[in-house]
C-alpha positions as CSV (number, residue, x, y, z in Angstrom):
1,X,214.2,-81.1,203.3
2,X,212.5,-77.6,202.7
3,X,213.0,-75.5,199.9
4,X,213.9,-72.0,200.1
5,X,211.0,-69.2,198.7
6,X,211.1,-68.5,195.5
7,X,212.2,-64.7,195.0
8,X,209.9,-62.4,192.5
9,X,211.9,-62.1,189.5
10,X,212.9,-58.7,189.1
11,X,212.3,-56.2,186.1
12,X,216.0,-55.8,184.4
13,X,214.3,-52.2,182.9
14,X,214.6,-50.4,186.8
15,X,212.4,-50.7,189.8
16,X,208.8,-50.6,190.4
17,X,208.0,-47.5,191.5
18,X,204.6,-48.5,192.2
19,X,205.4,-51.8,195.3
20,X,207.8,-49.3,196.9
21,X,205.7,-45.8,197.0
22,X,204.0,-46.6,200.0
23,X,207.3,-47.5,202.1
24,X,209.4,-44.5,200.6
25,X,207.1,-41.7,201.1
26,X,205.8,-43.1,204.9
27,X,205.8,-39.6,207.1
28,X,207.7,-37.9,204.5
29,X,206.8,-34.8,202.9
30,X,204.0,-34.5,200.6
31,X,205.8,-32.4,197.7
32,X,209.4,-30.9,197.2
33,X,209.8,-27.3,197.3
34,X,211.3,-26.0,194.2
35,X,213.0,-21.8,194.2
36,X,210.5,-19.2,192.7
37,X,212.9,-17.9,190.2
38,X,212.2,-19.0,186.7
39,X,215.5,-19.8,186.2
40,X,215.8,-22.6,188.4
41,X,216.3,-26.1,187.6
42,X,213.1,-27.9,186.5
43,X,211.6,-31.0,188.7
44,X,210.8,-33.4,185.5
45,X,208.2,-36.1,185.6
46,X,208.0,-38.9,187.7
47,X,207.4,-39.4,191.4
48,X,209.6,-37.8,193.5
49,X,210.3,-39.2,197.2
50,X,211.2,-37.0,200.1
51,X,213.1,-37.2,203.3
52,X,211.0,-38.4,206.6
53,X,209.9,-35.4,208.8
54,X,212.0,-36.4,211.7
55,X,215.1,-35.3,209.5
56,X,214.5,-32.1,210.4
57,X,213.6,-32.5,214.1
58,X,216.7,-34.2,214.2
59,X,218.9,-31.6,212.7
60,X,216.9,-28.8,215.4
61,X,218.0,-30.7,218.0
62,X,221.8,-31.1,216.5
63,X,221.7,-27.4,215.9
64,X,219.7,-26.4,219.2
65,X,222.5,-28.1,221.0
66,X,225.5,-26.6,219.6
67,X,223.8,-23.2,220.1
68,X,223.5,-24.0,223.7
69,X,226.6,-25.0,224.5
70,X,228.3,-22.3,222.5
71,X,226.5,-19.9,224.3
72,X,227.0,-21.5,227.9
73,X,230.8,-21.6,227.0
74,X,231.2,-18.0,226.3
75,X,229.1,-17.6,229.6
76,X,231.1,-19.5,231.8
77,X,234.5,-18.2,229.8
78,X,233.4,-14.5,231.1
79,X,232.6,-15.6,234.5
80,X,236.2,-17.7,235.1
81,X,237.7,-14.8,233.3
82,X,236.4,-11.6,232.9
83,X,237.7,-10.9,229.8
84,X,234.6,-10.6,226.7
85,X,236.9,-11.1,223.0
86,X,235.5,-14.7,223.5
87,X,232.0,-13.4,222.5
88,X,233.7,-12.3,218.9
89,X,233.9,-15.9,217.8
90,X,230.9,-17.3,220.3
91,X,228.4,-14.8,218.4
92,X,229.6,-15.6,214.8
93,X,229.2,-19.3,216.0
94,X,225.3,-18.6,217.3
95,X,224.7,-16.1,214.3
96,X,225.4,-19.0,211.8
97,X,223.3,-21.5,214.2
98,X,220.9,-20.1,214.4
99,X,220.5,-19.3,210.4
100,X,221.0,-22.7,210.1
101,X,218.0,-23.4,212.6
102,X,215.9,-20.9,210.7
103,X,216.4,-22.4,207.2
104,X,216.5,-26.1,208.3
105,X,213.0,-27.1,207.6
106,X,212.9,-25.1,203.8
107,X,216.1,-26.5,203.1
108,X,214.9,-30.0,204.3
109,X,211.8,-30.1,202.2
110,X,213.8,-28.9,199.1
111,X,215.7,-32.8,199.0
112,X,214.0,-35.4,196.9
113,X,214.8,-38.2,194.7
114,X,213.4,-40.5,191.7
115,X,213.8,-43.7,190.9
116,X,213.8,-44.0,186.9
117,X,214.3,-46.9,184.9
118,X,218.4,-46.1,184.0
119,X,219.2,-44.2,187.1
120,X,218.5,-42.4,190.5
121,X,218.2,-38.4,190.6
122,X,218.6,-36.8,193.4
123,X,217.9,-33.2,193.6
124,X,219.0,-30.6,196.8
125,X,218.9,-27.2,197.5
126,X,216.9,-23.6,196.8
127,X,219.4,-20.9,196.6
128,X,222.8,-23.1,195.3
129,X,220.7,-26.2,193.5
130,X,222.3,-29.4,192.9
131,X,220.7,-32.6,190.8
132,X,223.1,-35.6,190.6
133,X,221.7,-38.6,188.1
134,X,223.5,-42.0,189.3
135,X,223.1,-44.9,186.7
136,X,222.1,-47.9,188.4
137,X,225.4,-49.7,186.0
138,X,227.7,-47.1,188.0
139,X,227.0,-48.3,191.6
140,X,229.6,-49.7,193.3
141,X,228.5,-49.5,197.0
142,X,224.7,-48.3,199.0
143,X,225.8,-48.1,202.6
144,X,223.4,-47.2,205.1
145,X,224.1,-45.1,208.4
146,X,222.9,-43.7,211.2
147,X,223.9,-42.3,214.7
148,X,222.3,-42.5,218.0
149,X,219.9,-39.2,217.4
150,X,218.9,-40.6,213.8
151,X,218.2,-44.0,215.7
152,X,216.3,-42.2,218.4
153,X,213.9,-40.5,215.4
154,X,214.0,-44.0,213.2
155,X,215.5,-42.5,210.4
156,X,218.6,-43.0,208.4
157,X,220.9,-42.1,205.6
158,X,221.5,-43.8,202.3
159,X,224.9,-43.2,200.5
160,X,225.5,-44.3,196.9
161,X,228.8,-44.9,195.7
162,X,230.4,-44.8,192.7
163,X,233.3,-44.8,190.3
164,X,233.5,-41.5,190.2
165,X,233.7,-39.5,193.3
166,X,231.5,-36.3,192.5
167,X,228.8,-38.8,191.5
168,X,228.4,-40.0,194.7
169,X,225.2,-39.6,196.5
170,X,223.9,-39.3,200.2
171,X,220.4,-39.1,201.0
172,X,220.2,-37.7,204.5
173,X,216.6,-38.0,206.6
174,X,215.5,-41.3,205.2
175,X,212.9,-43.2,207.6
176,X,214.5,-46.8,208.4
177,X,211.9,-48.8,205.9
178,X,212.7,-46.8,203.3
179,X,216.5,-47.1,203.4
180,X,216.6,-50.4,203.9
181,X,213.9,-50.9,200.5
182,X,215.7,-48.7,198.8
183,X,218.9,-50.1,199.4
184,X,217.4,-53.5,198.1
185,X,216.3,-52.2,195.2
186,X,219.1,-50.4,194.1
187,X,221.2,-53.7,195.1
188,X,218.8,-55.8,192.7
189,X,218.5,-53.8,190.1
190,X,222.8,-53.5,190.1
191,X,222.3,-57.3,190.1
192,X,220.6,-57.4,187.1
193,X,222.4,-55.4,184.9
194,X,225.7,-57.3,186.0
195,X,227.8,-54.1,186.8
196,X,228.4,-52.4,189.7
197,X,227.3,-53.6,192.7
């Protein structure tokens, strides 16, 4: 009869930051970019991880696609047709596009988060900024997802549950490794404050 590995204890005051840096910031952004205005939310100490780079090739070719076939609808809608009011809402469609195409990789590289010893931050955003600090006691579910494009690219996204619903957090653009360690983490810790998960 074999006996099963023994598992590392784990540290009841939060995870180590230090045995997980090297899987959660694999091909991810090297530092978080913060808004210019002196007015804007501080980053804090710590070490703050970042979403994989293939997030925001990803959301190009989400984005690149919609703009596409927006713009070969309206095409096709003048040929069958004749008529051109179907440009009104095809060029509102493609103006917002492709906005969203040229602020995609700022916008991706302004996501991070931190694991502390009480609770994951996670921060978003440059022009309307948004920092959400989940207590590790509060989790109630860390679901990961992903579709066929995210698959494609290896990466994933994390979402954190909680009592309260405008607590909850997703973490889009996560590479594979790094959702599924993070996810354990956050699951072990939970486990050792008996709450939550």
């Amino acid at each position: 009869m074999t006996t099963p590995p023994e598992t590392p204890p784990q540290d009841p005051s939060g995870p180590d930051p230090e045995r997980s840096a090297g899987v959660l910031d694999a091909g991810t952004y090297d530092r978080i970019l913060e808004p210019r205005s002196e007015r804007r939310l501080p980053l804090g100490d710590g070490t703050w991880h970042q979403l994989a780079r293939a997030y925001v090739r990803v959301q190009l070719i989400t984005q690149g696609a919609v703009f596409v076939l927006v713009l070969a609808a309206a095409v096709v809608a003048q040929a069958i047709t004749g008529v051109q009011w179907q440009w009104i809402p095809a060029g509102v469609i493609l103006v917002v596009t492709l906005v969203g195409l040229l602020i995609t990789p700022r916008q991706a590289r302004s996501f991070g988060y931190q694991l502390r010893s009480d609770d994951l931050v996670f921060r978003r955003g440059i022009l309307w900024q948004r920092v959400v600090a989940v207590p590790y006691g509060r989790m109630q579910l860390v679901d990961i997802t992903h579709g066929p494009l995210d698959r494609g690219f290896g990466i994933a996204q994390l979402k954190l549950v909680t009592a309260a619903a405008s607590t909850g957090v997703t973490i889009p653009g996560l590479t594979q490794d790094a959702a599924e360690q993070l996810r354990d983490t956050l699951v072990a810790v939970a486990e050792t404050r008996r709450t939550g998960l």
